[in-house]
C-alpha positions in Angstrom: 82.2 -24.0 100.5 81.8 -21.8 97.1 83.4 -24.2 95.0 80.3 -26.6 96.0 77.4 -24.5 95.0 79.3 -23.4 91.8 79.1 -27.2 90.5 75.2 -27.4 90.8 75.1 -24.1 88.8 76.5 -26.1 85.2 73.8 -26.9 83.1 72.9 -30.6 83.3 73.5 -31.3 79.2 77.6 -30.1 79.8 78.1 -33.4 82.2 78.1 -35.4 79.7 80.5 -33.9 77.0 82.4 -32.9 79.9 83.0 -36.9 81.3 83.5 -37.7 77.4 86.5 -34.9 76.5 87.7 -36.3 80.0 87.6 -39.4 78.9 89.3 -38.8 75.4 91.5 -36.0 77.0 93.1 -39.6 79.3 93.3 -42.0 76.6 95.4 -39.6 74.7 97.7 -39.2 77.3 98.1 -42.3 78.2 98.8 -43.2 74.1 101.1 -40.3 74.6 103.2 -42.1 77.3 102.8 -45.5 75.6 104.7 -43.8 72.8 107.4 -42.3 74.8 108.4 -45.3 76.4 108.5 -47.5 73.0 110.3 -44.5 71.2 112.5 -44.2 74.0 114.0 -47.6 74.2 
C-alpha cells in the first residue's frame, strides 16, 4: 500500500526520461543478446 503513494510523489518531468533510459536501457540488452548468440555460434 506504501509503494502506491510513493509513485504519485515523483515529479511529473522524471516520467519521461525515466520511460526513455527504460527504453534505451532494453534495446541495449537485447543488442547485447543479439551479440552473444552470433558470437557464440
Amino acid at each position: 500500500m506504501k509503494h502506491k503513494g510513493r509513485r504519485s510523489e515523483v515529479p511529473a518531468h522524471f516520467s519521461g526520461p525515466v520511460q526513455l533510459i527504460m527504453l534505451v536501457w532494453r534495446t541495449l540488452i537485447a543488442a547485447v543478446d543479439v551479440a552473444v548468440r552470433i558470437w557464440g555460434q
